[in-house]
ZAGURO-959248 format. One line per 10 residues: their letters; for each residue x, y, z of C-alpha. Coordinates in steps of 0.5 Angstrom, whole numbers. Layout:
A	X Y Z | ...
//
This chain:
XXXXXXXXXX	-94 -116 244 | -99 -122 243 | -93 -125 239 | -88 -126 243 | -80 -124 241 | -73 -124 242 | -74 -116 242 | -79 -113 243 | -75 -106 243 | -75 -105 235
XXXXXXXXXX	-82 -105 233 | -82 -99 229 | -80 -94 224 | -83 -86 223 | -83 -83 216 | -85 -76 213 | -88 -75 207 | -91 -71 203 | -98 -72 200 | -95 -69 193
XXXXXXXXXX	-90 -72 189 | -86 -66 187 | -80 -65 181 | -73 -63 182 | -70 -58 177 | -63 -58 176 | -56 -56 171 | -54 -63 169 | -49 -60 164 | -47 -54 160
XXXXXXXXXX	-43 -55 153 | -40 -51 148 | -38 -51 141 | -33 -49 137 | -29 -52 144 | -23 -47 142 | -27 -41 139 | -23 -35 137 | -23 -27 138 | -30 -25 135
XXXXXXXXXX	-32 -32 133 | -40 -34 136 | -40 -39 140 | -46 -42 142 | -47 -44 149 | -52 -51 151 | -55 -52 158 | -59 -59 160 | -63 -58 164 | -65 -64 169
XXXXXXXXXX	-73 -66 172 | -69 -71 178 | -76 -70 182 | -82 -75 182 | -86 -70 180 | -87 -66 173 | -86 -59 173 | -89 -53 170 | -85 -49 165 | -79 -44 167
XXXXXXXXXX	-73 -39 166 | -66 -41 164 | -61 -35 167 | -54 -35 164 | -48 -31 168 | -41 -28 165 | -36 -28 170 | -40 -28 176 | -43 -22 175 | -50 -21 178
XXXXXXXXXX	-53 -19 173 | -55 -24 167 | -52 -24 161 | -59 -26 158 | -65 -32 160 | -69 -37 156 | -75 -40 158 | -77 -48 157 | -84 -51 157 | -86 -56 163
XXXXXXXXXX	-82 -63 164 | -84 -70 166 | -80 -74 172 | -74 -75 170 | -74 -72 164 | -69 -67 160 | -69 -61 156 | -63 -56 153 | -63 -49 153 | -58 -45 148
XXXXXXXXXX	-56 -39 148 | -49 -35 143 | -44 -30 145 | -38 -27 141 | -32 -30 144 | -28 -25 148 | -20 -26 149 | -18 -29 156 | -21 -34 162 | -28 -34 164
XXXXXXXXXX	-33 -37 168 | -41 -38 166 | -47 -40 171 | -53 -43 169 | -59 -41 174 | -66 -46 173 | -72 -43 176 | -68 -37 180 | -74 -34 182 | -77 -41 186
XXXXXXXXXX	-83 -40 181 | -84 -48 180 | -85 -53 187 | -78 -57 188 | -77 -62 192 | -71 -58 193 | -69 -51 192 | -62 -51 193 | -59 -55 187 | -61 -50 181
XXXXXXXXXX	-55 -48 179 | -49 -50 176 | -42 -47 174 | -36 -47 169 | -30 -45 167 | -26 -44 161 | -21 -41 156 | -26 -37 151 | -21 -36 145 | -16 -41 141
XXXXXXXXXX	-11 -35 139 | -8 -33 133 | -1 -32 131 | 0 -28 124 | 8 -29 122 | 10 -25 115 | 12 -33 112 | 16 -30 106 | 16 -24 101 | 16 -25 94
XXXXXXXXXX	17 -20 87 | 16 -20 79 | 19 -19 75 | 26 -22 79 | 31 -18 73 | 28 -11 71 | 31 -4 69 | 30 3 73 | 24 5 72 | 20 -2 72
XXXXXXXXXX	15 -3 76 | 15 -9 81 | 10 -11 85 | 12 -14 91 | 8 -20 95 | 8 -21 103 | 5 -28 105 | 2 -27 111 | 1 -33 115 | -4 -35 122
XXXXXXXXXX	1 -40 125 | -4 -40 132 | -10 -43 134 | -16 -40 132 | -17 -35 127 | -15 -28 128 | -19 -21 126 | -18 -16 120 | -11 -13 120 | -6 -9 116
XXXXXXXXXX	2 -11 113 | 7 -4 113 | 12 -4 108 | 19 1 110 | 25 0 104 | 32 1 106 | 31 2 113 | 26 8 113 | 22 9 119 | 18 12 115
XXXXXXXXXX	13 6 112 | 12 7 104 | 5 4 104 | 1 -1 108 | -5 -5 106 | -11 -10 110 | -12 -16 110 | -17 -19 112 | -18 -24 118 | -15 -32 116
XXXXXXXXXX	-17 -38 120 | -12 -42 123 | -6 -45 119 | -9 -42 113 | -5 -35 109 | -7 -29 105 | -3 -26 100 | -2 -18 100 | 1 -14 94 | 3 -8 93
XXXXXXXXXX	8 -4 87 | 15 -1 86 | 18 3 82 | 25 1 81 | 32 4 83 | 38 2 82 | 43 -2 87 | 41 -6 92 | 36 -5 98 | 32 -8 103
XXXXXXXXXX	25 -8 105 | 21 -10 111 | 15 -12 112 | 10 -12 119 | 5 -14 120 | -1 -11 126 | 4 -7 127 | 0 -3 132 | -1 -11 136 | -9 -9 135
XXXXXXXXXX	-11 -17 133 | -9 -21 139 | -5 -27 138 | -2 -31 142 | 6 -29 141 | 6 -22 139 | 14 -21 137 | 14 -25 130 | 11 -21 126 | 16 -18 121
XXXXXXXXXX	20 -20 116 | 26 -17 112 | 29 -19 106 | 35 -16 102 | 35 -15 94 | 37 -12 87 | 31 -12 83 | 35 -8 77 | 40 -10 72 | 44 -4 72
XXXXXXXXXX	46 0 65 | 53 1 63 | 54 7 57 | 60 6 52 | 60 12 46 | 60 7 40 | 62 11 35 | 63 18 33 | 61 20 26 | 60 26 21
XXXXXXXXXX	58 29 15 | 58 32 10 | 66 27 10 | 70 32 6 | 69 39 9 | 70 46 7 | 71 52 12 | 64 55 14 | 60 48 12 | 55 46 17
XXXXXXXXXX	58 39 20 | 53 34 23 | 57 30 29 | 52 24 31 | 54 20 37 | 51 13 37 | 52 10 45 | 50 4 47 | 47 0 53 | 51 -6 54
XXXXXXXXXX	49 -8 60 | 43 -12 63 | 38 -6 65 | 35 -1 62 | 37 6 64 | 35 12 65 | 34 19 61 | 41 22 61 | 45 27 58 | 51 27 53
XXXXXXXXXX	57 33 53 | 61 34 48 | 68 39 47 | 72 40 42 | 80 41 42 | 81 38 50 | 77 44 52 | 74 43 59 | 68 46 57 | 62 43 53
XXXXXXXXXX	61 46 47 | 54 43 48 | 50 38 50 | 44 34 48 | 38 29 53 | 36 22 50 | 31 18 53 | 33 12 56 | 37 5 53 | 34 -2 54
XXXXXXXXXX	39 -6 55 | 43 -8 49 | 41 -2 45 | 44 4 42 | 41 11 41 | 43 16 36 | 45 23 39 | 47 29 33 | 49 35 33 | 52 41 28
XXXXXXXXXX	57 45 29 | 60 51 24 | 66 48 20 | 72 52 22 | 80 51 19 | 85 46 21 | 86 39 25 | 81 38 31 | 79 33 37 | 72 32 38
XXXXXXXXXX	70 29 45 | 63 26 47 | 62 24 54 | 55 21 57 | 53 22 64 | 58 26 67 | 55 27 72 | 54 20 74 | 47 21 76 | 46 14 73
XXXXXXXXXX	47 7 76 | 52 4 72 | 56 -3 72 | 62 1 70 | 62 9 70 | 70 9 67 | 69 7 61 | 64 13 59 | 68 17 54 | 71 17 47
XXXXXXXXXX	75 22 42 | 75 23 35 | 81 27 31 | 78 30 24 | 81 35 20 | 76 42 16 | 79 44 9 | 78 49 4 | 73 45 -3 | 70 48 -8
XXXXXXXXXX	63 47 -9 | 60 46 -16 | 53 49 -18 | 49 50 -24 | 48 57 -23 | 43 59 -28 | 41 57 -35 | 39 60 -42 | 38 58 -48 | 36 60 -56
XXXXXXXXXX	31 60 -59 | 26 60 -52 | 20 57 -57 | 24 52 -61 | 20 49 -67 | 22 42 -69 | 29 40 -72 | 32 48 -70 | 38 48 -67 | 37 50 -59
XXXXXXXXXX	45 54 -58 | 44 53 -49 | 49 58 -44 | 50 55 -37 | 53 58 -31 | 57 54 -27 | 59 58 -20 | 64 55 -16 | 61 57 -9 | 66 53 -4
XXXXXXXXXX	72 56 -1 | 77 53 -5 | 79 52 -13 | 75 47 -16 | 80 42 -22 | 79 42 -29 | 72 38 -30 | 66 37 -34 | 58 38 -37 | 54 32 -38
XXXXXXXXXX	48 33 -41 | 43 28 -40 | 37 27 -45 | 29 25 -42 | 32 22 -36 | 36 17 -39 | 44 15 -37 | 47 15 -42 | 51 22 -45 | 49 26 -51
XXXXXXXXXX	54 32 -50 | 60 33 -45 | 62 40 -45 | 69 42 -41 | 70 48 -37 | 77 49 -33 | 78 51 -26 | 74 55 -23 | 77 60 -17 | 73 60 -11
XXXXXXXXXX	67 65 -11 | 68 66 -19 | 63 63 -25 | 65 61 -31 | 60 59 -37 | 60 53 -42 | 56 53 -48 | 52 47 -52 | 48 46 -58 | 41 41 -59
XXXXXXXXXX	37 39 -65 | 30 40 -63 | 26 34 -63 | 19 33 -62 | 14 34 -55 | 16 36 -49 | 24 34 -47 | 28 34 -39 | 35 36 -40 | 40 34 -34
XXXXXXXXXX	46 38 -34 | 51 34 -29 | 58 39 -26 | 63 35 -24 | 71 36 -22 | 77 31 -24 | 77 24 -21 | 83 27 -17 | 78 33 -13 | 73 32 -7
XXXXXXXXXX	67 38 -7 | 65 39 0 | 57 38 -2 | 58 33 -7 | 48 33 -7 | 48 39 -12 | 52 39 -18 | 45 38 -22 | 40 42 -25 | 35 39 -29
XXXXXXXXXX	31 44 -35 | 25 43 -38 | 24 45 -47 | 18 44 -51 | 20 43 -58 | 13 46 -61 | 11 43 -69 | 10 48 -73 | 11 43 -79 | 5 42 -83
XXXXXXXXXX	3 34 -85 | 4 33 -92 | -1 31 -96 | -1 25 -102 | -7 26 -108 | -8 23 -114 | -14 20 -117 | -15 14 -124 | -20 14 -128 | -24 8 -127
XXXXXXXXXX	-26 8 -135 | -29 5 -140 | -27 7 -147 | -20 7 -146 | -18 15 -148 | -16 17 -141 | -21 22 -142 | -25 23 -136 | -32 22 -139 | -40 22 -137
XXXXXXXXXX	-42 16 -132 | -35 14 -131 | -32 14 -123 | -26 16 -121 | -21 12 -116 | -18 16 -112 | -12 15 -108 | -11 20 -101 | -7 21 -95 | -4 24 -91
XXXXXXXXXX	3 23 -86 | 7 28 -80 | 13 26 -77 | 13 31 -72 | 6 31 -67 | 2 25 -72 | -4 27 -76 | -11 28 -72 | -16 29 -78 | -15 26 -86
XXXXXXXXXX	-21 30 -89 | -23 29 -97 | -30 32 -101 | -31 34 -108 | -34 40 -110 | -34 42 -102 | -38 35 -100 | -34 31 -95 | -34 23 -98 | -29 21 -93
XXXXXXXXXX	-26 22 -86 | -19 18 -82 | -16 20 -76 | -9 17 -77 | -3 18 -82 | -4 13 -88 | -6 12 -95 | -13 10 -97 | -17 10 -103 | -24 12 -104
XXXXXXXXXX	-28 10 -111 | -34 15 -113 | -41 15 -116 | -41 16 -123 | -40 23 -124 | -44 26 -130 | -42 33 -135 | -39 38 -131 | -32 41 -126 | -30 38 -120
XXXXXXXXXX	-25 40 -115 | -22 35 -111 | -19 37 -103 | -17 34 -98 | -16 37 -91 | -11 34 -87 | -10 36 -79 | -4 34 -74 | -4 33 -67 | -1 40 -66
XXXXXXXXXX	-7 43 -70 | -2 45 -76 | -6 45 -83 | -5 43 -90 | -9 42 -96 | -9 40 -103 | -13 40 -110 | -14 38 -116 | -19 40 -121 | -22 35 -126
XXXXXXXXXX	-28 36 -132 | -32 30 -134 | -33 31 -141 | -39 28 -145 | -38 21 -147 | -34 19 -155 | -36 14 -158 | -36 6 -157 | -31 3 -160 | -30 -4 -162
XXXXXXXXXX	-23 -7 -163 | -22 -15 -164 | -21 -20 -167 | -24 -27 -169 | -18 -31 -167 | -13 -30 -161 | -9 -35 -163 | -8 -38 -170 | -5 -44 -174 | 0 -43 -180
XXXXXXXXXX	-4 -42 -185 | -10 -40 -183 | -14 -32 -183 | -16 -28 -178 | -21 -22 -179 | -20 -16 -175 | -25 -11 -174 | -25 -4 -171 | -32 0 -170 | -35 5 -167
XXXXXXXXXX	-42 8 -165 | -44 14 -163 | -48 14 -157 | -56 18 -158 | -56 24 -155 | -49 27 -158 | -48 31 -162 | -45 29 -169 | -39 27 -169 | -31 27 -174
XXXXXXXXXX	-29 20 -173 | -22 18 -176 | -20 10 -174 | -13 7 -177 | -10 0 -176 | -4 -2 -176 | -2 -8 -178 | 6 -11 -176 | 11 -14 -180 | 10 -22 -182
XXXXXXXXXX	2 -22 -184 | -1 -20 -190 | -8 -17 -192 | -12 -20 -196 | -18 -17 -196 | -20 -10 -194 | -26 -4 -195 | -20 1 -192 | -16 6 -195 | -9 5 -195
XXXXXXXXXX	-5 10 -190 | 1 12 -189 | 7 6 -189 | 4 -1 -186 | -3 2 -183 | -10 2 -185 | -16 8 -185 | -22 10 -184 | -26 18 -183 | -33 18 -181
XXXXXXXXXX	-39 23 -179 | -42 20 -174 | -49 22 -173 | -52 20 -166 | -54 13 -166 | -49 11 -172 | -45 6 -172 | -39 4 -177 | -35 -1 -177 | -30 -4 -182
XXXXXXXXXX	-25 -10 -182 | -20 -13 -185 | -18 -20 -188 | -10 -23 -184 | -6 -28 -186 | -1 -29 -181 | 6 -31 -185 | 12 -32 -179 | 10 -36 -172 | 10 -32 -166
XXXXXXXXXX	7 -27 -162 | 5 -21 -166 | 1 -15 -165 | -4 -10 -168 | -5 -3 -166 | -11 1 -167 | -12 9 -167 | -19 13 -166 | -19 21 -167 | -26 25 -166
XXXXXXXXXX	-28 31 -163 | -31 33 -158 | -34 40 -156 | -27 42 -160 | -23 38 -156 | -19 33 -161 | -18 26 -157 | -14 20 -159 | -17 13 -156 | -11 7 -157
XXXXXXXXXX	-12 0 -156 | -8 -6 -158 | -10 -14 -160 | -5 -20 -160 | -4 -26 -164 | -1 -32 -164 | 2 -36 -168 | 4 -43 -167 | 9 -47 -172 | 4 -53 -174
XXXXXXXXXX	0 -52 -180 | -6 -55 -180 | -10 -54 -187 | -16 -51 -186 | -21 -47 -191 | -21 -40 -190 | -29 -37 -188 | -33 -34 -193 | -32 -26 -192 | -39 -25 -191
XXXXXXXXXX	-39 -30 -186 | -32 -26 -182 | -36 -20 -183 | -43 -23 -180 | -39 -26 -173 | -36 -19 -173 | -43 -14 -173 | -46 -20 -169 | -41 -18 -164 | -41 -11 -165
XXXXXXXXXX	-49 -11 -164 | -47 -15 -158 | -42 -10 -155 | -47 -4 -158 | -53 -7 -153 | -47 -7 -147 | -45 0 -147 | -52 3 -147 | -54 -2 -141 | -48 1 -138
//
């Protein structure tokens, strides 16, 4: 107390301390995230741990507890901390339905020095899931209009109306009210707000119905309101059919006792839907028992099918009534209106046929008369009219030959007869049987027959043959070194001519495969026969033939017959010479020449012997080589044309021949004096001209 003090009382203070300075481990605070997980989501859990002390502490464990379980739910380690220092520790977990507690425990077994042991845990409750609410929103289909039978796939939307996302579930589906489900299908798990589709198939029926659809039927997804999960809706998916008979129609129209008659009902849909399969009845003459019935396929809507039956034609006047779904097994828009009769009458009509068919000659030649026998039946039940055969020719329309026949009872025959000129190749013969305009067939389809006839060619081709000297000595004798022009052929009507052959003395020299005339000129032809043929071959292979035999003689003499003018003035002369020469190698040979002068020219002059009345002549013997030749001096006295015959006779090998030739003279009226040449002079032009002709011939 040496300092001296108002109190002397409250001079002190006492403190404990530690020589350590030691940490302080605590829970600052636990998160978690999502904040609202849903049922089977992973959550994930994060503690901050907390170093208040003034110390570091060394590393530790973190423990988590579920539900004040004395258990751990798992632990995690953390590494050391500075004072005042932080860490986190994480930790997931699959989020469960309900309320739940977590506690946090550090260093749960004091295994770090604290400053204080008693703050290491810390605790939080919380709701661990945001539920879901799955609600069917609505139900849809497609098609929207269809037919029985189509198929309709059905769409439930399913939507999770709830907080958090729910598991995997199922949606079941119950028509009309059924307890019974139709079928079910999964879905899997939606988030919050968000929908799935889930579809399925029908086939439709008629009428009206109702579908309902629940969803986790069996509540096995919790959700936060489990009473909403259906739906029902009521619908018609099926336009519905409705059947009329159309019409009732038969054939044959016309019909005879016995015949078979073909009824065809034609139904038509003319409702808005399809229908399906049915069955159609028919009865005759109001019984109340079906005659028959007949199935048919379903109709689509505005559509008609095509139903037939056959019934045996009985006599008289009958109904006929056809009803289709009876038994109302199809779901129509009107079943009143089903039915429809019709009334038709069976009477007795001939029937008309071409029986049979015969005819003569059964192989007819070309141009022969064919004499055809039909026999006509009436097969019908009734008497057929009087009527008639048309006969028709190779499919044309036009007639050749009607044939009459009269009526004809039923079941009987009668036979008609016709005649036909045959003509070429091979020929369709339609006969055509037909009553009076006034009388109706109960089969109006067979009242044809058609034959067929082959007209053979039996007719040989004619043949044309002739032959012309192409000669030089103008005797119309055939001789040595001279051609023959020959002129053939060959024609047939019938079938046409396939070959034309021609050869001399067997040797073919020509050859044409068609109807015509040719010619074809020969070699020159030395001494000797020939036989000329010709060969002709139609397309029906009938053959004829034709010859000519020709000798070519041995060559006469070379004549010269001319004269010094053609064309003269009044006053002047004119020398004509006729000559002859014989050619080497002949035999010798008697040549008589005789000139013929005409009226209005006098001669004056002339070496010749006066014949006969106006004629001139001269005979010789020719020796081989020989030429003679003689002349006559002309005066023309009259204008005009005047003309001078000249005639050669010599033998050959006995065989007298005559050789004739003719020249022409002109005389114009002006007279023009002029000296007549010497003779000498005539005759020297004449042998000149001669010598000339001479050396020709035996170049030739």
């Amino acid at each position: 107390n040496k300092i001296t003090e108002s109190d002397e009382t409250n001079n002190e203070k006492t403190i404990t301390f530690s020589a350590t300075s030691l940490s302080d481990l605590v829970v600052q605070d636990i998160t978690w995230t999502p904040t609202n997980p849903s049922i089977g989501e992973t959550a994930t859990f994060t503690a901050t741990i907390k170093n208040q002390g003034n110390g570091s502490s060394s590393s530790s464990r973190v423990y988590f507890y579920l539900d004040g379980s004395t258990s751990y739910l798992t632990y995690k380690n953390f590494g050391g901390m500075f004072a005042s220092a932080t860490t986190t520790v994480s930790f997931t977990w699959k989020a469960q339905s309900g309320s739940h507690t977590f506690k946090v425990v550090v260093d749960k077994d004091n295994t770090v020095a604290e400053s204080d042991e008693t703050n290491n845990e810390k605790t939080i409750a919380f709701s661990a899931t945001s539920l879901s609410d799955l609600i069917v929103q609505n139900i849809n289909w497609t098609p929207t209009s269809s037919s029985i039978g189509d198929a309709i796939t059905f769409t439930a939307t399913i939507k999770n109306q709830g907080n958090g996302s729910s598991s995997n579930g199922y949606v079941h589906f119950y028509f009309d009210n059924s307890n019974t489900h139709y079928t079910y299908q999964s879905f899997a798990g939606i988030t919050a707000g968000s929908t799935t589709a889930v579809p399925f198939t029908w086939k439709a029926q008629g009428g009206y119905h109702i579908l309902k659809a629940v969803v986790d039927k069996t509540n096995a997804v919790i959700e936060s309101d489990e009473s909403n999960n259906e739906k029902n809706i009521t619908f018609s998916t099926v336009a519905l059919p409705d059947f009329i008979i159309q019409n009732i129609t038969w054939a044959p129209k016309s019909c005879t006792v016995g015949d078979t008659i073909t009824f065809t009902a034609t139904i038509k849909n003319q409702g808005t839907g399809k229908s399906n399969n049915g069955n159609i009845y028919f009865y005759f003459d109001n019984s109340n028992t079906h005659y028959t019935y007949q199935s048919f396929a379903g109709i689509t809507a505005g559509s008609t099918t095509a139903v037939p039956f056959t019934w045996k034609a009985q006599k008289g006047s009958h109904t006929l009534k056809a009803l289709v779904d009876k038994d109302s097994t199809i779901a129509e828009i009107d079943e009143k209106n089903n039915e429809n009769t019709v009334t038709f009458s069976v009477v007795s009509l001939s029937d008309l046929v071409v029986q049979d068919v015969t005819w003569a000659p059964i192989k007819p030649s070309i141009g022969d008369t064919v004499t055809f026998l039909l026999t006509i039946k009436n097969q019908g039940t009734g008497e057929s009219s009087n009527g008639n055969v048309y006969l028709y020719l190779d499919n044309l329309n036009n007639v050749f030959a009607t044939v009459p026949f009269i009526k004809i009872p039923s079941g009987e025959t009668t036979e008609v007869s016709f005649d036909w000129i045959a003509q070429t190749g091979s020929h369709t013969i339609r006969m055509s049987v037909s009553e009076g305009t006034t009388k109706t067939e109960s089969d109006q389809t067979n009242n044809e027959k058609v034959i067929t006839i082959l007209a053979r060619d039996t007719k040989p081709p004619q043949i044309s043959l002739n032959s012309q000297i192409k000669e030089y000595n103008k005797n119309n004798v055939l001789e040595e070194g001279e051609k023959l022009d020959i002129s053939y052929g060959a024609y047939d009507d019938s079938s046409g001519i396939n070959s034309i052959k021609i050869f001399i003395n067997d040797k073919l020299i020509d050859l044409k495969n068609m109807d015509g005339t040719y010619t074809k000129m020969t070699d020159s032809l030395p001494m000797g026969e020939y036989v000329i043929k010709v060969i002709a071959v139609d397309k029906a292979s009938n053959k004829a033939e034709e010859t000519i035999s020709v000798t070519v003689q041995r060559t006469g003499p070379s004549v010269y017959f001319g004269s010094t003018k053609t064309e003269i003035k009044e006053g002047e002369n004119a020398i004509i010479i006729l000559s002859a020469v014989n050619p080497i190698g002949n035999p010798p040979m008697n040549v008589q020449l005789i000139l013929k002068p005409p009226s209005g020219v006098s001669i004056y002059k002339t070496d010749w012997i006066k014949g006969g009345v106006g004629s001139y002549e001269g005979e010789f013997v020719l020796e081989p080589g020989d030429i003679k030749g003689i002349s006559i001096g002309m005066c023309v006295n009259q204008p005009g044309t005047h003309y001078i015959d000249s005639e050669i006779y010599y033998e050959v090998e006995g065989k007298r021949i005559v050789q004739r030739d003719r020249i022409e003279l002109i005389l114009t009226p002006t007279p023009t004096p002029k000296q007549p040449p010497g003779f000498e002079a005539a005759f020297a032009l004449a042998g000149l001209l001669f010598v000339a002709l001479l050396i020709k011939r035996r170049k030739r």
